[in-house]
C-alpha positions in Angstrom: 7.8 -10.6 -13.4 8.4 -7.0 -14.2 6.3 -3.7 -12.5 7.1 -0.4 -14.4 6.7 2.5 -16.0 7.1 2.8 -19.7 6.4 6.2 -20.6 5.8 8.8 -18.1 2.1 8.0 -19.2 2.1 4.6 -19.3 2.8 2.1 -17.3 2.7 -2.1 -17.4 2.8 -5.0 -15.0 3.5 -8.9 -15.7 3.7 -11.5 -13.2 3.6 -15.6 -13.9 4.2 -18.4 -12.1 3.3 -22.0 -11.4 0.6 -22.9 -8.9 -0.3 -26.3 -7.7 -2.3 -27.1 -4.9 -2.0 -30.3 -2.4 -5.5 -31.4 -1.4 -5.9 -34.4 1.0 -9.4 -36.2 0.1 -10.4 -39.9 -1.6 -10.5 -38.7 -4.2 -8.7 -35.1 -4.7 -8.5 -32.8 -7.3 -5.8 -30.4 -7.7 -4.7 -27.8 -9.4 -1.6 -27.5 -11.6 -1.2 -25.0 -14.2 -0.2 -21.4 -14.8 -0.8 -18.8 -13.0 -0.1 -14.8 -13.4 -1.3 -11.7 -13.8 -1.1 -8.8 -16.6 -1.9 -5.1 -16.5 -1.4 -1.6 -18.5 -1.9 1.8 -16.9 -2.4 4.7 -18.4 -1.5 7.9 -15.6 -4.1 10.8 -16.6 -1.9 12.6 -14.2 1.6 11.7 -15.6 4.8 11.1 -13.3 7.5 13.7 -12.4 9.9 10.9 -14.4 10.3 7.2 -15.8 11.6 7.0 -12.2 9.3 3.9 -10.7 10.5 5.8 -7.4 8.6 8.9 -8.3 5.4 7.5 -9.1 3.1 8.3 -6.6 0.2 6.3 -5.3 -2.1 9.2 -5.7 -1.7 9.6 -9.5 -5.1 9.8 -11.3 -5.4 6.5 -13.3 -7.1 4.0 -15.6 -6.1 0.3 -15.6 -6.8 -2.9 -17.5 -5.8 -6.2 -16.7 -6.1 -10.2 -16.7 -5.4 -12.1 -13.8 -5.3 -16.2 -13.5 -5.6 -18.0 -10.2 -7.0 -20.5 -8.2 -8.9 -20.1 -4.8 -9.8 -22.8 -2.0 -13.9 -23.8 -3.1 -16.7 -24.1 -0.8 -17.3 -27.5 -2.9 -15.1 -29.4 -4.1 -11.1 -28.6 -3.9 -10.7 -25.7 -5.7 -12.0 -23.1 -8.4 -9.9 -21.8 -10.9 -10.5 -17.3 -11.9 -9.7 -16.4 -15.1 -10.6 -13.0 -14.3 -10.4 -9.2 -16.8 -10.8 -6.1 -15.1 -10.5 -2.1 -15.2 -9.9 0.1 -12.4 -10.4 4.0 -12.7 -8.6 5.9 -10.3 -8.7 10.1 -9.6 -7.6 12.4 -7.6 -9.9 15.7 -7.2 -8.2 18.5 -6.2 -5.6 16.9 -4.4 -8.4 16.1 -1.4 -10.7 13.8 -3.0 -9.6 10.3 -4.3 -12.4 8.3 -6.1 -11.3 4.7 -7.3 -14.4 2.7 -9.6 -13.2 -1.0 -9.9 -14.9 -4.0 -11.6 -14.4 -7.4 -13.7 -15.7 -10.0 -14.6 -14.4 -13.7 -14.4 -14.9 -17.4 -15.5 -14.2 -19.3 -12.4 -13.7 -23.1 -13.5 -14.5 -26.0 -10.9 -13.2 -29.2 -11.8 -15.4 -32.7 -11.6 -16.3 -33.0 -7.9 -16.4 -36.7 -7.8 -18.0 -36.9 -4.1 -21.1 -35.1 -5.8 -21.3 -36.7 -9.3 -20.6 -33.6 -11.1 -18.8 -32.9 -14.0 -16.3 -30.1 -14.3 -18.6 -26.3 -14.6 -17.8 -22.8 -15.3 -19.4 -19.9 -13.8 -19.5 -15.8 -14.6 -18.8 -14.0 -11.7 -18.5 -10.1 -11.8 -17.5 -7.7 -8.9 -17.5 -4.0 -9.7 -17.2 -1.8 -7.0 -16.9 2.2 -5.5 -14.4 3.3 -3.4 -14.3 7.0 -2.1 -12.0 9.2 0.3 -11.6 12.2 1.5 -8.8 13.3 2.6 -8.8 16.6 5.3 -5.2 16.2 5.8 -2.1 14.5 4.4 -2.5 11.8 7.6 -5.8 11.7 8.0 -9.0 10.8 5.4 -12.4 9.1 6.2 -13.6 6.8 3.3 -16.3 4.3 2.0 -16.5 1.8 0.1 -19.7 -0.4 -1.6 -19.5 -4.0 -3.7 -21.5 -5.6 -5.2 -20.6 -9.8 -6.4 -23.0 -12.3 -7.9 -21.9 -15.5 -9.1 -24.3 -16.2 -12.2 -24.8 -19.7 -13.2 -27.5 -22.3 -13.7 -25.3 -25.3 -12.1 -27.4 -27.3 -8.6 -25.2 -29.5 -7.2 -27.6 -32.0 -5.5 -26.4 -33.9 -1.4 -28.6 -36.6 -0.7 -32.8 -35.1 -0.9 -31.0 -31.2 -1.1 -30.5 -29.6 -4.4 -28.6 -26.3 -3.9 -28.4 -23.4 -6.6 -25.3 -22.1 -7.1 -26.1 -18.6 -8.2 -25.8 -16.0 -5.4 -25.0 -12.4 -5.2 -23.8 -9.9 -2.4 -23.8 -6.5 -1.4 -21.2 -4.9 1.2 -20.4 -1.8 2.3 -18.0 -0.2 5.1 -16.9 3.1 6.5 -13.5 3.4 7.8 -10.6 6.5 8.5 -7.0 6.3 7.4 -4.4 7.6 9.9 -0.8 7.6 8.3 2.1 8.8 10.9 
């Protein structure tokens, strides 16, 4: 893969690889196929250099990207993301870091032969608020809120129980950073 900057504006990230999973089950289903991920940043606040030493975690920032994966499933063996995304990052006044994250992804279960279903895709998005403040170079409280919601019409049905599986979620959480 490659993890750089381009310009002292811009910026580009490309990983890939081969994943493959090793499920024991009668009947199992893995996954084999490509994986990666790709990404171009744009620094509002550019870098010192084209030094990827230099570029500094709290650069003001807007990134868009594509990532490809798979993920353990609740049902069945596994659930492939193809998942696009953008992520806004900035820095106020040197104190105040806000970071406003979301995508939205196609998550791909293969036939789940144990249930009599054939292979499904659902839309799952995920934006998401993260705030910091920072009252010294070591120390910042923050908060963070997500929101997820899988959106599909797809029951998978286990003897007399049919279960919908559309959901959604809402989390939030408080924390401090310490840095020595």
């Amino acid at each position: 893969g490659y993890n750089g900057l381009i310009t002292n504006s811009f910026a580009v990230l490309a990983m890939g690889g081969w994943g493959a999973s090793f499920y024991q089950s009668p009947a199992p289903q893995d996954f084999d196929s490509f994986i990666g991920q790709a990404e171009v940043k744009w620094l509002i606040t550019p870098s010192p250099s084209n030094d990827p030493a230099a570029a500094s975690l709290s650069l003001s920032s807007l990134a868009a990207g594509f990532t490809r994966d798979f993920a353990d499933a609740y049902i069945g063996t596994y659930e492939e993301i193809n998942r696009g995304y953008l992520k806004f990052s900035y820095m106020f006044a040197g104190r105040f870091l806000l970071v406003v994250a979301g995508g939205v992804a196609a998550v791909v279960y293969p036939p789940i032969e144990s249930l009599g279903t054939d292979s499904f895709t659902t839309i799952r998005i995920d934006p998401s608020v993260f705030g910091e403040y920072r009252f010294f170079d070591f120390f910042g409280v923050n908060a963070t809120v997500r929101y997820d919601t899988n959106i599909t019409d797809q029951t998978v049905s286990s003897g007399d129980t049919n279960e919908q599986l559309q959901w959604q979620r809402f989390q939030a959480y408080l924390g401090a950073r310490v840095m020595w």
